[in-house]
N, C-alpha and C positions, 0 to 999 in steps of 0.2 A: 205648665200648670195642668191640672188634672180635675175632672168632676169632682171624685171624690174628697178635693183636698176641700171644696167647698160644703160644708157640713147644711148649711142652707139648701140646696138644692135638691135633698131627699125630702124635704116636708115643703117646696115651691109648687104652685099649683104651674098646671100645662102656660097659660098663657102670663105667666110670670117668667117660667122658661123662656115660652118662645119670643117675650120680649127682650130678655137679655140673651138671645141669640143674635138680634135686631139690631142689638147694642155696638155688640161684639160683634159683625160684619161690616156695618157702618161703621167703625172705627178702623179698619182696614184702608189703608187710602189703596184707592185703583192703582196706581202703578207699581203697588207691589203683589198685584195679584199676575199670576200669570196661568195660561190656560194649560190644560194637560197635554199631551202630545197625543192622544185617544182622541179627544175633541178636537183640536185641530185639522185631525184625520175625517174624521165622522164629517165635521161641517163642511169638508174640500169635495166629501165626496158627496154631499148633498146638494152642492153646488155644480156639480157634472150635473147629478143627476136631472138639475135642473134647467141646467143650458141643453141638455141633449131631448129635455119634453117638457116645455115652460109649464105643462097644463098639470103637471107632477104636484106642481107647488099648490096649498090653499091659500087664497086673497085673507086677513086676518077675522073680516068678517064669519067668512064658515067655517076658519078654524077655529074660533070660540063655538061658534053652535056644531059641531064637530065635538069641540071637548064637552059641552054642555049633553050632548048624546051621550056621549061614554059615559060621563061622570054621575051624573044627573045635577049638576049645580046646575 
């Protein structure tokens, strides 16, 4: 299936999209998602990076005021 074949989604507002995006992932059951071989890479190597200087890692706390820096949310 293809955007286009849905003629509704040229005149859908952004959060009518992004709801039936919402839709359409939630109805994915998890075990048929499976991760890419990039990300599996990325996160192995995140995980060195973090046994070899625990102080690498942000506690979840500063990484949200962290992102809230960057982003300004």
């Amino acid at each position: 299936m293809k955007a286009v074949e849905i003629p509704q989604l040229k005149t859908a507002s952004v959060t009518d999209k992004l709801e039936l995006i919402d839709d359409i992932w939630a109805s994915i059951p998890a075990d048929k998602l499976e991760p890419l071989q990039s990300h599996i890479l990325e996160l192995e190597s995140r995980l060195e990076k973090y046994k070899d200087n625990p102080e690498y890692a942000l506690s979840p706390v500063k990484a949200r005021q962290r992102l809230n820096e960057l982003t300004g949310l």
